[in-house]
C-alpha positions as CSV (number, residue, x, y, z in Angstrom):
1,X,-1.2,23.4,-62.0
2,X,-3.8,20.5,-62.2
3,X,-4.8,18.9,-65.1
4,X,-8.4,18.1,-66.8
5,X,-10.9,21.1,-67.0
6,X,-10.2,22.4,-63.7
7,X,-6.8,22.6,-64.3
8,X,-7.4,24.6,-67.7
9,X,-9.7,26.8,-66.2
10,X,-7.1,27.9,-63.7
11,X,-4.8,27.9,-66.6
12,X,-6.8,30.5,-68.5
13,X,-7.2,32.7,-65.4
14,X,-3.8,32.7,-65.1
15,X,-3.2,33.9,-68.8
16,X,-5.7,36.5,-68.6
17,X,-4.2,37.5,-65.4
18,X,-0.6,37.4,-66.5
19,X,-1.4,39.2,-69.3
20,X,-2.8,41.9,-67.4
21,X,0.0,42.4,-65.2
22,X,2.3,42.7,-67.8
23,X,0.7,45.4,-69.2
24,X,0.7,47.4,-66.4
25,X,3.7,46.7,-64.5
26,X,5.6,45.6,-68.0
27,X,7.5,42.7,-69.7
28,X,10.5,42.2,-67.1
29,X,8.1,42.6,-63.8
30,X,5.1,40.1,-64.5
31,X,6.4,36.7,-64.1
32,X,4.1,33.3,-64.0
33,X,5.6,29.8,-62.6
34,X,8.2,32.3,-61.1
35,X,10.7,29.9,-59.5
36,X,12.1,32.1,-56.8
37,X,15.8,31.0,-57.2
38,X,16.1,31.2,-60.6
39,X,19.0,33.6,-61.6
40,X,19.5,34.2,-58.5
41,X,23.1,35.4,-57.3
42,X,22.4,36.2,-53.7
43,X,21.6,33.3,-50.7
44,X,18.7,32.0,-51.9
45,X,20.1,29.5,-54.0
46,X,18.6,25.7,-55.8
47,X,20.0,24.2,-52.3
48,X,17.4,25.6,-50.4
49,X,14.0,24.8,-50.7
50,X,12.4,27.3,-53.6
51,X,8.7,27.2,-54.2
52,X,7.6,28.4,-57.7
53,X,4.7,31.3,-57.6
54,X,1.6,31.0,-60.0
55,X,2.2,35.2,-60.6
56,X,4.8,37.1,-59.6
57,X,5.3,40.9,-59.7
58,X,8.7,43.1,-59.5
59,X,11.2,45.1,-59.0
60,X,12.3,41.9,-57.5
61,X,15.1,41.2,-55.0
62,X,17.3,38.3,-56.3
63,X,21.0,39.7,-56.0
64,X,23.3,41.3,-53.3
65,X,22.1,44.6,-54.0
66,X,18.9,44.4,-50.6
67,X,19.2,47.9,-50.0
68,X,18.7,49.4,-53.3
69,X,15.9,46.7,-54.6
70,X,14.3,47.1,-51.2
71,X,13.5,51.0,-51.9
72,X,12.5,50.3,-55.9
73,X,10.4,47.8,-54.4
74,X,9.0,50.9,-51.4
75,X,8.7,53.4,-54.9
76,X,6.7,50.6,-56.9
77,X,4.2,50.3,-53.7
78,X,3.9,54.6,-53.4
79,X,3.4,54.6,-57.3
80,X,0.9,51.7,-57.4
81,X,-0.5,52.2,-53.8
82,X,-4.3,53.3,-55.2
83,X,-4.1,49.7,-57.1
84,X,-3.3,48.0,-54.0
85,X,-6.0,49.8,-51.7
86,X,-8.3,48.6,-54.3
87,X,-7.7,45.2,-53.6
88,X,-7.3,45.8,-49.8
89,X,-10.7,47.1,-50.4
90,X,-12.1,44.2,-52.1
91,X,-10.4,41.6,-49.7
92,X,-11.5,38.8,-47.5
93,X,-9.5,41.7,-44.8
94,X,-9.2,40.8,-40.8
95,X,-9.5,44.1,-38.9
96,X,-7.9,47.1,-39.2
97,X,-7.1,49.5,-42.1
98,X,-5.0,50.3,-45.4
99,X,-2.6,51.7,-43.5
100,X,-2.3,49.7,-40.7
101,X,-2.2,46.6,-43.5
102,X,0.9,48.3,-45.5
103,X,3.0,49.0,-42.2
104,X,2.5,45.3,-41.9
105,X,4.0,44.4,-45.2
106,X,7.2,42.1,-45.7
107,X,10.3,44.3,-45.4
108,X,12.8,42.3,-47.0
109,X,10.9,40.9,-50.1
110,X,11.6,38.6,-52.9
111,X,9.2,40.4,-54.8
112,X,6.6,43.2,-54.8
113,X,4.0,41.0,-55.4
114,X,3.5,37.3,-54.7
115,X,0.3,35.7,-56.3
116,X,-0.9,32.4,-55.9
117,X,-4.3,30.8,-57.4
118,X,-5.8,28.5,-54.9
119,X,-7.0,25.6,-56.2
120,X,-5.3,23.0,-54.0
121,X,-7.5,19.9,-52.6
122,X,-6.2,20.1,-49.2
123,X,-6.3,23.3,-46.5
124,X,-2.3,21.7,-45.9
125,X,-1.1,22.5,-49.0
126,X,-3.1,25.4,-49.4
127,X,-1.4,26.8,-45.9
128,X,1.9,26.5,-47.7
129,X,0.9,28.5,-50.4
130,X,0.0,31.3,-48.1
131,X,3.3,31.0,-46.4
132,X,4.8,30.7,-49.7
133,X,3.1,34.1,-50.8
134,X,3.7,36.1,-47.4
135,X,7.5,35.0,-47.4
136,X,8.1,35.9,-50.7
137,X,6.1,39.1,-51.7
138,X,6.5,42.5,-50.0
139,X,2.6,41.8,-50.2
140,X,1.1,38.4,-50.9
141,X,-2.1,37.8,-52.8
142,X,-4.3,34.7,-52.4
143,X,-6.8,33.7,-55.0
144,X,-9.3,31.0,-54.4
145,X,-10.6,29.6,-57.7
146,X,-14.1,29.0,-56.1
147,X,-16.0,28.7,-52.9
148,X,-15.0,26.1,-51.0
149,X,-11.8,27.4,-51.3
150,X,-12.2,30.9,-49.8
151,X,-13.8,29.2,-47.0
152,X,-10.9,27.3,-46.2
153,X,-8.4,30.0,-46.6
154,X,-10.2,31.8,-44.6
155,X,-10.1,28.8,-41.8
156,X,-6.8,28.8,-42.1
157,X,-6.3,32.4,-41.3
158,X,-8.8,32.3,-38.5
159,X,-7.1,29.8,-37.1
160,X,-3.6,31.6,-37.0
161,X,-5.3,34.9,-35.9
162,X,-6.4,32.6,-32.9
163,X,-2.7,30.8,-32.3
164,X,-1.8,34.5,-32.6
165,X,-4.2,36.1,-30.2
166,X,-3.5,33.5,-27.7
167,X,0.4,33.3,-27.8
168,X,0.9,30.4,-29.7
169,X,3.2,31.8,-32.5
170,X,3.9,35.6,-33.6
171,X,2.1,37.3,-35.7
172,X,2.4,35.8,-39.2
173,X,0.7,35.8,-42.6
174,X,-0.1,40.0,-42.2
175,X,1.1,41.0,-45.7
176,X,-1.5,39.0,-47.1
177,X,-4.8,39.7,-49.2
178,X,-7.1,37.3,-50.2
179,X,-9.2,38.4,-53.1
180,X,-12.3,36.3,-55.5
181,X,-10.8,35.7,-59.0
182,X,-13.1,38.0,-61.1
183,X,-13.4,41.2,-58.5
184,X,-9.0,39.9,-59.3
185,X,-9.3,40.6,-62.8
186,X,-11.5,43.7,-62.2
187,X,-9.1,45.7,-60.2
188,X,-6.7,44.7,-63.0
189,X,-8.6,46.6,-65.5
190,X,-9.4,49.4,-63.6
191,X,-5.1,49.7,-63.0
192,X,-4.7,49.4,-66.7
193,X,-6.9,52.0,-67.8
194,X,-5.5,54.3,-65.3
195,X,-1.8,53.2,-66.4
196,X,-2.9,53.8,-70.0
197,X,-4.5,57.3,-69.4
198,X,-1.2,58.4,-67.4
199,X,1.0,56.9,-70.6
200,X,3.2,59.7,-72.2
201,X,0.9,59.1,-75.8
202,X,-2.2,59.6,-74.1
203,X,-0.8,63.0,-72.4
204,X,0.7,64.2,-75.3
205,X,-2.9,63.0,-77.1
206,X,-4.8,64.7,-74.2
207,X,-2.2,68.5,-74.7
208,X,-3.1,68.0,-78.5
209,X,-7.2,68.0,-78.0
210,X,-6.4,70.8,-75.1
211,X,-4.6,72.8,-77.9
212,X,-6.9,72.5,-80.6
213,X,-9.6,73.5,-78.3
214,X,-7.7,76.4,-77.2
């Protein structure tokens, strides 16, 4: 993270947002300056090259068991899937629709979701970030921390939609959302307010007013 009052800016977005995520998704799946080999006990070891995620969300997928963290990682994206739509909905989206984006998802994961706030200088490190993001996550998340910088991410994916379109390279980069920082933050609230209302106190709560009514 930069330094000076850019960098805590970006710093305090990141606290709001981690904070956020782990009260939805819970202690032991929000992660922030996730290193991607740490603890790990499968391939992906310190000897490869390990890029460490602003945000990261689990189940993750760090061990020998890919089959089984795989589907907890499929279950987490059923259970949260209206959360995600959101923010397909609110994306700086190419073509096509919510469907058509999740069939596109990364299958073999490091994570269910891999979050990165954009606030790099230059569109080359920002293209590793989005690499970063769509290689790790089952579904990566861009945030640009201001203007310029959704314009150049969204360059940058222009530009491989075109390599794509015209045989360059394969298809890469189609797990990926790119979302502005507050409408971010927004469809975090709305998640933990649903989360909240579907908690067992607020059912039991909810039976006990039904009851009394009754």
């Amino acid at each position: 993270m930069p330094e000076g009052k850019r960098g805590r800016e970006v710093r305090s977005f990141q606290e709001k947002a981690y904070s956020y995520l782990k009260r939805i998704f819970g202690e032991n799946n929000a992660k922030k300056e996730w290193n991607v080999a740490k603890d790990s006990t499968d391939d992906f070891i310190r000897k490869l090259y390990c890029p460490r995620l602003d945000l990261a969300v689990g189940p993750f997928n760090i061990d020998r068991k890919i089959t089984y963290n795989n589907m907890e990682i499929e279950k987490t994206i059923e259970y949260y899937r209206s959360f995600i739509e959101k923010m397909f909905n609110y994306s700086e989206q190419r073509d096509g629709n919510f469907d058509e984006f999740l069939n596109k998802r990364n299958i073999n994961p490091r994570c269910f979701l891999a979050i990165e706030i954009e606030n790099s200088g230059t569109s080359k490190y920002m293209l590793g970030n989005i690499a970063n993001v769509s290689i790790i996550g089952s579904i990566g998340v861009v945030i640009p921390f201001n203007d310029r910088q959704l314009s150049n991410c969204k360059r940058i994916i222009e530009y491989v939609d075109f390599a794509t379109e015209v045989k360059k390279i394969k298809a890469i980069f189609e797990n990926i959302l790119v979302i502005d920082k507050e409408i971010f933050l927004k469809v975090l609230k709305k998640e933990l307010s649903r989360v909240k209302a579907k908690s067992p106190k607020a059912l039991a709560s909810r039976c006990e007013k039904d009851s009394l009514a009754n």
